[in-house]
N, C-alpha and C positions, 0 to 999 in steps of 0.2 A: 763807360760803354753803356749803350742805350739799347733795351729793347723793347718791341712792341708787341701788341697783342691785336688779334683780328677782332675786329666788328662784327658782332652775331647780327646774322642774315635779317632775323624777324626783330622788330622793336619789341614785337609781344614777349621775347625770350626773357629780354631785363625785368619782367614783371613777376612778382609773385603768379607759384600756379597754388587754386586753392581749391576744393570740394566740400558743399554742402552736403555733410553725414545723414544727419536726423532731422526734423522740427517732430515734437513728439508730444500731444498732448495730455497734460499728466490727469490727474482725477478731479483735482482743484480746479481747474479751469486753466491754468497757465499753461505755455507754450517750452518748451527748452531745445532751443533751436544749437547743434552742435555742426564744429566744423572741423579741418582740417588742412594742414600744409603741407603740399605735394614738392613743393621746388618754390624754397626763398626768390630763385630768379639765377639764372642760368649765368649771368657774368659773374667772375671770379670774385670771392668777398662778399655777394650781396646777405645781406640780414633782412629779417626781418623787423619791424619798424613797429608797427602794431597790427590786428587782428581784430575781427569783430565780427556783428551783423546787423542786419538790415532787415526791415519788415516794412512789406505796405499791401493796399490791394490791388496793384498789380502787378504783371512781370517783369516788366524794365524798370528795374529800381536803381535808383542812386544809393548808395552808401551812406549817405546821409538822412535818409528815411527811416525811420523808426530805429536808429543807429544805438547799440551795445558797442562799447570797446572792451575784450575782452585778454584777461591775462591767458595766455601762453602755456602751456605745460608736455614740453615735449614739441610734436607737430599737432598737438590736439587744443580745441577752447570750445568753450561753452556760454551761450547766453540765455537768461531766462526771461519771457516776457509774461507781466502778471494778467489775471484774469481779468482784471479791469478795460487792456487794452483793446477786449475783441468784443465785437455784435456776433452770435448766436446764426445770425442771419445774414452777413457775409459773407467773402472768400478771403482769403490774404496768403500772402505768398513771402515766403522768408530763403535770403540771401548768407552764405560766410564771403566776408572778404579780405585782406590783407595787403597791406604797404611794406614797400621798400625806400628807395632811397630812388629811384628810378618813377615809382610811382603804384599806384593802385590796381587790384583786378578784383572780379568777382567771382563764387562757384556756379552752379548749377542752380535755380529755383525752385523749393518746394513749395508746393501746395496744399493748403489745408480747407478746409468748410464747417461749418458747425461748431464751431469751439464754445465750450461751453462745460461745466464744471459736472463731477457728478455728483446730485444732488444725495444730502443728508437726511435723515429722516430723526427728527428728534425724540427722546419716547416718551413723550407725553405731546395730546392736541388740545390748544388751550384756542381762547377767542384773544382777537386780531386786535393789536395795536390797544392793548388792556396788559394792566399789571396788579396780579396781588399778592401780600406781602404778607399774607398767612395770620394768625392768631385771630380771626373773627375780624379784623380789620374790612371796608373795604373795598373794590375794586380803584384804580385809577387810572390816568391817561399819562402819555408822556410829552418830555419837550424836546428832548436834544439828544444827539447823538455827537461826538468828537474824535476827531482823527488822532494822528502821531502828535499836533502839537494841538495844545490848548487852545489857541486861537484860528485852527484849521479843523472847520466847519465840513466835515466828509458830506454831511446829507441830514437835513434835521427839518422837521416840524414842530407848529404847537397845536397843541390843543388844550382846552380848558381843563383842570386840575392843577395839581401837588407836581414837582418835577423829578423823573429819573433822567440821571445823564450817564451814558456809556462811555467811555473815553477808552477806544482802542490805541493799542500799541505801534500797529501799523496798518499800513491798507489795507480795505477789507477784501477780500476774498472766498469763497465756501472752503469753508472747514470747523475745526473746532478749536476755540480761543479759552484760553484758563482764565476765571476770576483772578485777581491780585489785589492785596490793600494797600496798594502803592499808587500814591496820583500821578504820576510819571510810569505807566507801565509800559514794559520792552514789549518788542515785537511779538505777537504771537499772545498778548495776554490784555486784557481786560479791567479796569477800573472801573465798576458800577455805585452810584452813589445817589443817596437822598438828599432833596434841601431840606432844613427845617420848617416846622412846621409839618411838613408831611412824615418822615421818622429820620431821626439821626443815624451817619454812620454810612457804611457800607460791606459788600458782602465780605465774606473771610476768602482767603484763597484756596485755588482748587477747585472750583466746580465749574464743569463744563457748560459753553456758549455756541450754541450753536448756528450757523453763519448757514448762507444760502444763498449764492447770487443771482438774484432773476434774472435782470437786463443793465446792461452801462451803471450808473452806481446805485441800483436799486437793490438790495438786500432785504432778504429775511432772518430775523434775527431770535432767536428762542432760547429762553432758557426753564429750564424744569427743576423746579422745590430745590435750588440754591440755600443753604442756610446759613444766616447768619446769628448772629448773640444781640438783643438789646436788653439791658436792663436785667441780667441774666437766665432769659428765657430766650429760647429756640424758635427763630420764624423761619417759613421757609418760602422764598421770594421765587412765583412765576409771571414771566412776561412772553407776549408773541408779538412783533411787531414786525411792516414792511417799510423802508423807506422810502421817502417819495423820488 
């Protein structure tokens, strides 16, 4: 015995319905754009497939622009977009959307302006793109700054002197990053180090770095009377730099 079931009226019925919640810009400069799932899709059985969002500047976005796919929990999901992503000086507009088996829809479009981090204030004000490393030593210039991997170059200049290299843990963003004496440091932390010739070693961990994104991946970067041990005396290492 065979039976049938009726064809819903609207194509739009077999589609996920979705609603964009929030886009909410946090203090750091990132974006945390949240959504939610109204109706998998009205024929019988439908699932959901995946979830996500979408960011551009403007309002008819494709799901494929600036696209997060985001886990699930419940009818709720979450995407976060880093400070990196946005100009200060734009507008951008952020999308939730969701798949079926039937196909795609999208929520409502939010709008944001100004995105832009809020700025740290370090407590101490030193001179610009100079580092000194305490004990009567003094002052120098730096060379490099390095991203998550070692051969990803976030933003670096030279200049004439001795060399410091920064090697963050992950993208930079404003906030505040911990020293670590790990050449490989996680996310959120910091490896500052000398070459020889100018002093061996690097800081101990624990002391605060402090981050400041100007513009696109221009940063300011500060750190104050950091100490570390050589030769077992106590230096204590400050720098102010902006990247280019």
């Amino acid at each position: 015995m065979y039976s049938c079931k009726k064809a819903l009226s609207d194509v739009n019925d077999y589609l996920p319905k979705v609603t964009t919640v929030s886009a909410v810009k946090l203090s750091s400069g990132d974006v945390l754009v949240t959504g939610k799932i109204n109706s998998p899709g009205e024929s019988d059985g439908s699932q959901i497939e995946y979830s996500g969002v979408c960011m551009g500047t403007h309002s008819n976005l494709k799901i494929s622009e600036g696209q997060i796919i985001c886990s699930l929990y419940g009818t709720g999901f979450s995407g976060l977009y880093p400070a990196s992503d946005f100009n200060a000086d734009s507008v951008y507009y952020f999308q939730a959307w969701a798949t079926n088996e039937y196909g795609y829809s999208v929520g409502n479009a939010l709008r944001l302006d100004s995105i832009e981090a809020t700025p740290l204030t370090p407590p101490c004000n030193l001179t610009m793109n100079r580092v000194s490393i305490g004990g009567g030593n003094p002052n120098y210039s730096y060379n490099q700054i390095t991203g998550p991997d070692a051969d990803n170059v976030v933003s670096g200049t030279s200049f004439s002197g001795p060399s410091v290299t920064f090697k963050f843990g992950s993208t930079l963003s404003t906030g505040i990053y911990k020293t670590i004496n790990d050449p490989s440091p996680s996310a959120g932390f910091v490896y500052i180090s000398f070459f020889e010739g100018f002093i061996s070693g690097s800081l101990s961990s624990g002391s605060d770095i402090y981050v400041n994104r100007i513009s696109g991946t221009s940063y300011e970067i500060t750190v104050c009377s950091a100490p570390w041990i050589f030769n077992s005396s106590t230096f204590y290492f400050d720098s102010r730099l902006i990247t280019p």
